[in-house]
C-alpha positions as CSV (number, residue, x, y, z in Angstrom):
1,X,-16.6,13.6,-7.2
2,X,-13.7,14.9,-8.5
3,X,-14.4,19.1,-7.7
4,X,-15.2,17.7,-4.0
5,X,-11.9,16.1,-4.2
6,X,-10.2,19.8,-5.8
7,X,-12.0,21.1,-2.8
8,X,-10.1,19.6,-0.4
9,X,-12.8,16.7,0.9
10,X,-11.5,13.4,2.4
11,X,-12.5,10.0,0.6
12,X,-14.9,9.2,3.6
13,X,-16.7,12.5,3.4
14,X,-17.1,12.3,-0.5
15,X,-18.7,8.4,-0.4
16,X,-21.0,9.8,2.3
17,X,-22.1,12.9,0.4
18,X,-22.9,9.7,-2.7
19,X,-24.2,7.6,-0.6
20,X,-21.5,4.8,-1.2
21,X,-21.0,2.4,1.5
22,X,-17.6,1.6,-0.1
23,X,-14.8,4.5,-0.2
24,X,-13.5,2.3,-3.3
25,X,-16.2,3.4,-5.5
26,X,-14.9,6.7,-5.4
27,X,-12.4,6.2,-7.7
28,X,-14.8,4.9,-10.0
29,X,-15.9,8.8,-10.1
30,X,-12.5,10.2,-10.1
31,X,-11.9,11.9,-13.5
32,X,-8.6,13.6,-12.4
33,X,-5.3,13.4,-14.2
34,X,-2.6,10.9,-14.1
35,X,-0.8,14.2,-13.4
36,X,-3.1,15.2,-10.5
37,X,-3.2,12.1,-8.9
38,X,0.7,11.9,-9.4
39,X,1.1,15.1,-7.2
40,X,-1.5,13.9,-4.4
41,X,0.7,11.1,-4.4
42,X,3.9,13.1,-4.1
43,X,2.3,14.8,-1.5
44,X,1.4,12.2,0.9
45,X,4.6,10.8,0.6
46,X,6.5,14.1,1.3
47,X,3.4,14.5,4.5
48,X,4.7,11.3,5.4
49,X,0.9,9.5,4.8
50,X,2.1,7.3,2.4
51,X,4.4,4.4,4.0
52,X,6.9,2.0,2.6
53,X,9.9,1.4,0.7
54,X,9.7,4.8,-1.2
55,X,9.2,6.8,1.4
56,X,11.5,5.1,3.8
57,X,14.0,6.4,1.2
58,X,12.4,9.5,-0.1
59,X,12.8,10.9,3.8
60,X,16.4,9.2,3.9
61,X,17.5,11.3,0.7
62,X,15.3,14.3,1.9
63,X,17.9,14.4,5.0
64,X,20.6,14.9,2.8
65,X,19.3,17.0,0.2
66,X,16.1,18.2,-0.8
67,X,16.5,18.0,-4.1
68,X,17.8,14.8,-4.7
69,X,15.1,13.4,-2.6
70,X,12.5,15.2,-5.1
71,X,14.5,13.1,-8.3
72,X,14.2,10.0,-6.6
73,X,10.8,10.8,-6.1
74,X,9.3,12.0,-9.5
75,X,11.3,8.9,-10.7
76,X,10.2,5.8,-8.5
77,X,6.2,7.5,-8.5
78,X,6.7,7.2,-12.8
79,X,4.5,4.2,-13.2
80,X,1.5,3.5,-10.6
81,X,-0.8,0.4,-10.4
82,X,-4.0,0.5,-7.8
83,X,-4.3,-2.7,-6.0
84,X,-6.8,-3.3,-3.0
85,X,-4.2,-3.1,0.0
86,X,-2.5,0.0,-1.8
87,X,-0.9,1.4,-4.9
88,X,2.5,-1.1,-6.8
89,X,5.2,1.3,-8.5
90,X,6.2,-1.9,-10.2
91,X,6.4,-1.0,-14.1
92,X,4.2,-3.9,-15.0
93,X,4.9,-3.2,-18.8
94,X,8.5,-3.3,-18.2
95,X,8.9,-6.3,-15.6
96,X,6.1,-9.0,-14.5
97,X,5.8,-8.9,-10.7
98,X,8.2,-11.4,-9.1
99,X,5.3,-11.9,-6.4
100,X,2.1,-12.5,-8.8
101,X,0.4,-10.1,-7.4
102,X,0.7,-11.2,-4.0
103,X,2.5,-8.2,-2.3
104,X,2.7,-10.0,1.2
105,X,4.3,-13.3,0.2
106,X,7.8,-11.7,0.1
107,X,10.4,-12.4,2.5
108,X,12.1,-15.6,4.4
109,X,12.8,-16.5,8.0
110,X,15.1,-13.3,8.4
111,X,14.5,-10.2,10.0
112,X,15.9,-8.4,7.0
113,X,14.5,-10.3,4.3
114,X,10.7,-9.9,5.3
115,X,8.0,-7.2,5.0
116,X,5.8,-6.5,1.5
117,X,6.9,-6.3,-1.4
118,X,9.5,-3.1,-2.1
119,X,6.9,-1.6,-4.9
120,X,3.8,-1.6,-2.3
121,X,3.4,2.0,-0.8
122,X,0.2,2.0,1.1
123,X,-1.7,5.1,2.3
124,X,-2.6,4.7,6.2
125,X,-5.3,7.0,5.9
126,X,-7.1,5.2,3.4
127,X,-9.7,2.7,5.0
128,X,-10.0,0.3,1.9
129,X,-6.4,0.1,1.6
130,X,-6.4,-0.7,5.8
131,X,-9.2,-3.4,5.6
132,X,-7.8,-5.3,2.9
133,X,-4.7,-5.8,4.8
134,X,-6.7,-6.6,7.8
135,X,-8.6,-8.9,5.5
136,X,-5.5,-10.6,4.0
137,X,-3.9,-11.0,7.4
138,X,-7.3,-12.9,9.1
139,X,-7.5,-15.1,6.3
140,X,-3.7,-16.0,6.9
141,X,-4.6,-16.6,9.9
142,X,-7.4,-18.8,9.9
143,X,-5.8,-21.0,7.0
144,X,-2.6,-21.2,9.3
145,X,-5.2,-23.0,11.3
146,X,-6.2,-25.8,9.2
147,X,-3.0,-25.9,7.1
148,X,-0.6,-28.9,8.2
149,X,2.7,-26.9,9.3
150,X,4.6,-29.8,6.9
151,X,2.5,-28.4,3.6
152,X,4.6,-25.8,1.5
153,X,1.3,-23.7,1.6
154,X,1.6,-23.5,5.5
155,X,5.1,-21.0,5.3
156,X,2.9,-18.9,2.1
157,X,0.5,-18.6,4.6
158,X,3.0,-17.8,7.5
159,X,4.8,-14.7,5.4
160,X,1.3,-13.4,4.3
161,X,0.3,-13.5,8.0
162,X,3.9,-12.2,9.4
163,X,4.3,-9.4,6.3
164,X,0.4,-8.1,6.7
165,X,1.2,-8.0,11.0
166,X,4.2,-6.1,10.2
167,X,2.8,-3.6,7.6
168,X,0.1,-2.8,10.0
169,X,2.2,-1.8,13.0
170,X,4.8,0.5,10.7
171,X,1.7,1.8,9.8
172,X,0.8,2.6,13.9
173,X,-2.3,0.3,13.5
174,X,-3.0,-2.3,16.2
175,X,-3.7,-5.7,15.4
176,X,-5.7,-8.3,16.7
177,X,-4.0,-11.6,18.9
């Protein structure tokens, strides 16, 4: 698994050479550094694969100066976490997440106060981390459904299904009506 990855395969490519139905399982297999997998992360953030708030700013700094954008980045990329919809940069350790795990509950009723959670950098090219939004976002919407607009669990349900809608088109993915 992990020379395939060296080698310059894609995560889809590798779980069909395994047999995995699940690209997921790959990491399972993945006996690479924190270091390595540190700089495949740097990478897709500087190829621009990687979206979200630290590459929203990484690019912002890069315009200014390269290597400032390169500090901010070797700094905010210190501490990783793997989630299902996409990696936390959150320093659980340090700080408990303010969001319990729940990256798409973030937010209010105004424009600049909603989207994920600031520590949730997802890679568009990665399929599990796509379907688990997708997943996240139909549940949302079918409990939006069923959920009695008065109920406090109606506007969790509305941010999850707002923040997941939103994710997915900054990510150029369409979503379903």
């Amino acid at each position: 698994n992990t020379q395939y990855q060296r080698g310059g395969l894609s995560q889809q490519q590798i779980a069909l050479i395994f047999g995995r139905k699940d690209v997921g399982q790959n990491a399972t297999y993945d006996q690479t550094s924190s270091e390595e997998r540190a700089e495949r992360l740097r990478n897709a953030v500087r190829d621009g694969v990687i979206v979200g708030e630290i590459s929203d700013t990484y690019s912002r700094l890069a315009d200014i100066s390269r290597e400032q954008a390169e500090e901010y980045l070797a700094g905010a990329l210190r501490m990783i976490n793997i989630m299902p919809h996409g990696l936390c940069t959150l320093n659980w350790a340090m700080n408990p997440c303010p969001h319990y795990l729940s990256c798409f509950t973030c937010g209010g009723d105004s424009e600049e106060n909603s989207g994920a959670c600031e520590h949730l950098i997802v890679d568009r090219n990665n399929s599990g981390h796509v379907a688990e939004i997708r997943r996240l976002r139909s549940e949302a919407q079918v409990a939006l459904k069923v959920i009695p607009s008065e109920s406090p669990m109606f506007s969790h349900y509305l941010r999850i299904f707002s923040n997941t809608t939103l994710k997915l088109e900054q990510m150029g993915l369409g979503v379903e009506v």
